[in-house]
C-alpha angles and dihedrals in degrees: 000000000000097000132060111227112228109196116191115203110183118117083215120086116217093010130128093286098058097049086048084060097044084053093041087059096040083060090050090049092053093047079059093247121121115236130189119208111214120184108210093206084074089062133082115232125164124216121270101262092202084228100144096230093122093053091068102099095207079078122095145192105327100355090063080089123069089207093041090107093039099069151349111289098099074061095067094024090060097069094046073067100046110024121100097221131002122206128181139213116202144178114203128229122197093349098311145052123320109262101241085065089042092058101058087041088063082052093060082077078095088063092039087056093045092055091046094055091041102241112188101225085050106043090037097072113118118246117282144183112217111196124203135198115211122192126189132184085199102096090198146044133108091228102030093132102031100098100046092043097057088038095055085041095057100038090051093049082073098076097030105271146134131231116219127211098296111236105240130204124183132193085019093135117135123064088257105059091087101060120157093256097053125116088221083059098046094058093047084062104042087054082055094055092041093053102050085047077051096050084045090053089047093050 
Protein backbone atom coordinates (compact mmCIF):
# COMPACT_ATOMS: atom_id res chain seq x y z
CA UNK A 1 0.00 0.00 0.00
CA UNK A 2 2.68 2.45 -1.27
CA UNK A 3 0.32 4.36 -3.97
CA UNK A 4 -2.92 6.37 -3.56
CA UNK A 5 -5.69 5.25 -6.33
CA UNK A 6 -7.48 8.62 -8.26
CA UNK A 7 -10.37 7.59 -9.87
CA UNK A 8 -11.87 10.03 -12.18
CA UNK A 9 -15.31 9.59 -12.79
CA UNK A 10 -16.57 12.18 -15.37
CA UNK A 11 -18.02 10.82 -18.93
CA UNK A 12 -16.51 13.80 -20.18
CA UNK A 13 -12.94 13.83 -21.14
CA UNK A 14 -10.93 17.14 -20.29
CA UNK A 15 -13.81 18.60 -18.16
CA UNK A 16 -13.77 19.95 -14.69
CA UNK A 17 -13.46 16.43 -13.08
CA UNK A 18 -10.38 15.39 -14.69
CA UNK A 19 -8.63 18.09 -14.04
CA UNK A 20 -9.98 17.71 -10.15
CA UNK A 21 -8.15 14.21 -10.26
CA UNK A 22 -4.88 15.48 -12.02
CA UNK A 23 -4.84 17.97 -9.20
CA UNK A 24 -5.88 15.45 -6.73
CA UNK A 25 -2.66 13.44 -7.71
CA UNK A 26 -0.18 16.71 -7.98
CA UNK A 27 -1.18 17.21 -4.09
CA UNK A 28 -0.37 13.73 -3.44
CA UNK A 29 2.92 14.13 -5.23
CA UNK A 30 3.90 17.26 -2.98
CA UNK A 31 2.95 15.58 0.07
CA UNK A 32 5.87 12.99 -1.40
CA UNK A 33 3.32 10.14 -2.05
CA UNK A 34 2.79 8.62 -5.69
CA UNK A 35 -0.71 8.70 -6.96
CA UNK A 36 -2.36 6.95 -10.31
CA UNK A 37 -5.37 8.58 -11.91
CA UNK A 38 -7.74 5.98 -13.37
CA UNK A 39 -11.09 7.16 -15.44
CA UNK A 40 -13.46 4.83 -15.00
CA UNK A 41 -15.40 5.83 -18.68
CA UNK A 42 -12.02 3.80 -20.46
CA UNK A 43 -13.14 0.45 -18.63
CA UNK A 44 -15.50 -1.99 -19.38
CA UNK A 45 -17.81 -2.75 -16.70
CA UNK A 46 -21.27 -4.74 -17.15
CA UNK A 47 -24.03 -4.05 -15.43
CA UNK A 48 -24.82 -5.92 -11.81
CA UNK A 49 -27.36 -8.90 -12.98
CA UNK A 50 -28.93 -9.27 -9.21
CA UNK A 51 -28.41 -12.72 -9.70
CA UNK A 52 -27.47 -13.71 -6.34
CA UNK A 53 -24.22 -15.70 -7.39
CA UNK A 54 -22.16 -13.70 -5.39
CA UNK A 55 -24.31 -14.29 -2.20
CA UNK A 56 -23.09 -18.46 -2.10
CA UNK A 57 -20.31 -18.43 0.49
CA UNK A 58 -18.76 -21.01 -0.75
CA UNK A 59 -17.54 -17.90 -3.50
CA UNK A 60 -14.34 -16.06 -3.06
CA UNK A 61 -12.15 -12.84 -4.25
CA UNK A 62 -12.99 -12.35 -7.77
CA UNK A 63 -15.18 -15.36 -8.34
CA UNK A 64 -17.46 -14.15 -6.02
CA UNK A 65 -18.87 -12.44 -9.32
CA UNK A 66 -20.39 -14.25 -11.93
CA UNK A 67 -19.27 -11.42 -14.46
CA UNK A 68 -15.65 -11.01 -12.75
CA UNK A 69 -14.04 -12.76 -15.79
CA UNK A 70 -16.41 -10.98 -18.34
CA UNK A 71 -15.04 -7.28 -18.00
CA UNK A 72 -12.89 -4.66 -16.23
CA UNK A 73 -14.20 -3.82 -13.18
CA UNK A 74 -11.68 -6.33 -10.73
CA UNK A 75 -9.30 -3.92 -12.50
CA UNK A 76 -10.54 -0.90 -10.69
CA UNK A 77 -11.83 -2.96 -7.63
CA UNK A 78 -8.20 -4.28 -7.01
CA UNK A 79 -6.72 -0.98 -5.86
CA UNK A 80 -9.69 -0.19 -3.50
CA UNK A 81 -7.89 -3.26 -2.01
CA UNK A 82 -3.98 -1.97 -2.27
CA UNK A 83 -3.90 1.50 -2.32
CA UNK A 84 -3.10 3.40 0.73
CA UNK A 85 -5.49 5.90 0.28
CA UNK A 86 -8.44 6.46 -2.71
CA UNK A 87 -9.68 9.58 -3.53
CA UNK A 88 -12.50 10.52 -6.27
CA UNK A 89 -13.37 13.42 -8.77
CA UNK A 90 -17.10 13.64 -9.88
CA UNK A 91 -19.28 15.38 -11.72
CA UNK A 92 -22.87 14.97 -10.66
CA UNK A 93 -25.75 14.20 -12.77
CA UNK A 94 -29.53 14.81 -11.53
CA UNK A 95 -28.52 15.43 -8.22
CA UNK A 96 -26.00 11.97 -7.74
CA UNK A 97 -23.10 9.96 -9.21
CA UNK A 98 -22.62 9.30 -13.41
CA UNK A 99 -23.79 6.31 -14.18
CA UNK A 100 -20.99 4.78 -15.43
CA UNK A 101 -19.55 5.13 -11.69
CA UNK A 102 -22.48 4.23 -10.56
CA UNK A 103 -22.37 1.10 -12.34
CA UNK A 104 -19.08 -0.45 -10.86
CA UNK A 105 -20.26 0.91 -7.31
CA UNK A 106 -23.71 -1.70 -7.58
CA UNK A 107 -20.72 -4.59 -8.37
CA UNK A 108 -19.05 -4.04 -5.06
CA UNK A 109 -22.38 -6.41 -3.67
CA UNK A 110 -19.62 -9.10 -4.11
CA UNK A 111 -17.54 -7.19 -1.24
CA UNK A 112 -20.67 -6.48 0.75
CA UNK A 113 -21.29 -10.31 0.69
CA UNK A 114 -17.26 -11.18 1.63
CA UNK A 115 -17.39 -8.96 4.84
CA UNK A 116 -20.39 -10.36 5.77
CA UNK A 117 -19.10 -13.77 5.66
CA UNK A 118 -15.80 -12.62 7.28
CA UNK A 119 -13.50 -13.42 4.86
CA UNK A 120 -10.13 -12.97 5.96
CA UNK A 121 -8.45 -10.99 2.62
CA UNK A 122 -11.47 -8.65 2.90
CA UNK A 123 -11.94 -7.92 6.61
CA UNK A 124 -8.39 -7.89 7.03
CA UNK A 125 -7.71 -4.52 5.27
CA UNK A 126 -6.24 -2.03 7.45
CA UNK A 127 -8.36 1.12 8.31
CA UNK A 128 -8.54 3.76 5.73
CA UNK A 129 -9.91 7.20 4.94
CA UNK A 130 -11.10 7.49 1.12
CA UNK A 131 -11.60 11.58 -0.03
CA UNK A 132 -13.70 12.64 -2.73
CA UNK A 133 -14.00 15.78 -4.84
CA UNK A 134 -17.72 16.63 -6.18
CA UNK A 135 -18.32 19.11 -8.72
CA UNK A 136 -21.83 20.51 -9.83
CA UNK A 137 -22.86 22.97 -12.60
CA UNK A 138 -26.21 23.39 -10.54
CA UNK A 139 -25.46 26.59 -8.40
CA UNK A 140 -28.22 25.72 -6.12
CA UNK A 141 -30.17 22.54 -3.93
CA UNK A 142 -30.33 21.76 -0.66
CA UNK A 143 -29.58 18.57 -1.33
CA UNK A 144 -27.44 18.88 -4.38
CA UNK A 145 -24.41 16.28 -2.80
CA UNK A 146 -26.52 13.88 -0.59
CA UNK A 147 -26.85 11.22 -2.77
CA UNK A 148 -23.29 10.91 -4.02
CA UNK A 149 -21.92 11.35 -0.56
CA UNK A 150 -23.99 8.15 1.22
CA UNK A 151 -23.42 6.22 -1.94
CA UNK A 152 -19.60 6.66 -1.92
CA UNK A 153 -19.93 5.99 2.22
CA UNK A 154 -21.40 3.03 1.90
CA UNK A 155 -19.51 1.65 -1.12
CA UNK A 156 -16.13 2.45 0.66
CA UNK A 157 -17.27 0.71 4.00
CA UNK A 158 -16.76 -2.30 2.04
CA UNK A 159 -13.24 -2.39 2.16
CA UNK A 160 -12.90 -0.84 5.32
CA UNK A 161 -12.72 2.54 4.67
CA UNK A 162 -13.94 6.02 5.63
CA UNK A 163 -15.25 8.54 3.72
CA UNK A 164 -14.14 12.10 4.68
CA UNK A 165 -16.13 15.27 4.29
CA UNK A 166 -16.39 15.30 0.47
CA UNK A 167 -14.93 18.78 -1.09
CA UNK A 168 -18.03 20.42 -3.03
CA UNK A 169 -18.09 22.76 -5.77
CA UNK A 170 -21.04 24.11 -7.15
CA UNK A 171 -21.81 26.37 -10.91
CA UNK A 172 -18.45 24.93 -12.05
CA UNK A 173 -19.69 24.02 -15.28
CA UNK A 174 -17.46 24.90 -18.31
CA UNK A 175 -13.80 23.29 -18.87
CA UNK A 176 -12.29 26.57 -17.65
CA UNK A 177 -13.59 27.02 -14.33
CA UNK A 178 -10.92 25.09 -12.92
CA UNK A 179 -7.88 27.13 -14.05
CA UNK A 180 -4.35 26.82 -11.98
CA UNK A 181 -4.76 29.88 -10.41
CA UNK A 182 -8.07 29.26 -9.08
CA UNK A 183 -8.88 29.08 -5.56
CA UNK A 184 -11.14 26.19 -6.35
CA UNK A 185 -7.91 24.65 -7.67
CA UNK A 186 -5.89 25.45 -4.99
CA UNK A 187 -8.07 23.64 -2.46
CA UNK A 188 -8.39 20.15 -4.90
CA UNK A 189 -4.67 19.98 -4.46
CA UNK A 190 -4.14 20.81 -0.78
CA UNK A 191 -6.88 17.74 0.12
CA UNK A 192 -4.74 15.93 -1.73
CA UNK A 193 -2.13 16.74 0.09
CA UNK A 194 -4.01 16.40 3.22
CA UNK A 195 -5.26 12.75 2.34
CA UNK A 196 -2.04 11.00 1.36
CA UNK A 197 -0.25 12.96 5.28
CA UNK A 198 -3.84 11.04 6.74
CA UNK A 199 -3.16 7.76 5.15
CA UNK A 200 0.71 8.33 6.61
CA UNK A 201 -0.57 8.86 9.76
CA UNK A 202 -2.77 5.73 9.34
CA UNK A 203 0.06 3.65 8.24
Amino acid sequence: MSRAAVFACSHRRGGNSDRAAELLAEGVRRAGGEADVFYVRNYEVLACLACGYCDVAERQGITRCVLGPKDQAWDLFEHCLTARTILFASPIYFYHLPSRLKTWIDRGQQFWRARLDNEPWIAGLPRRTAHAVLVAGQPSGEKLFDGARLTLKYFVQNFNMDLAAPLTFRGLDTREDLHAESDSARRIAELGERAWTTALEEA
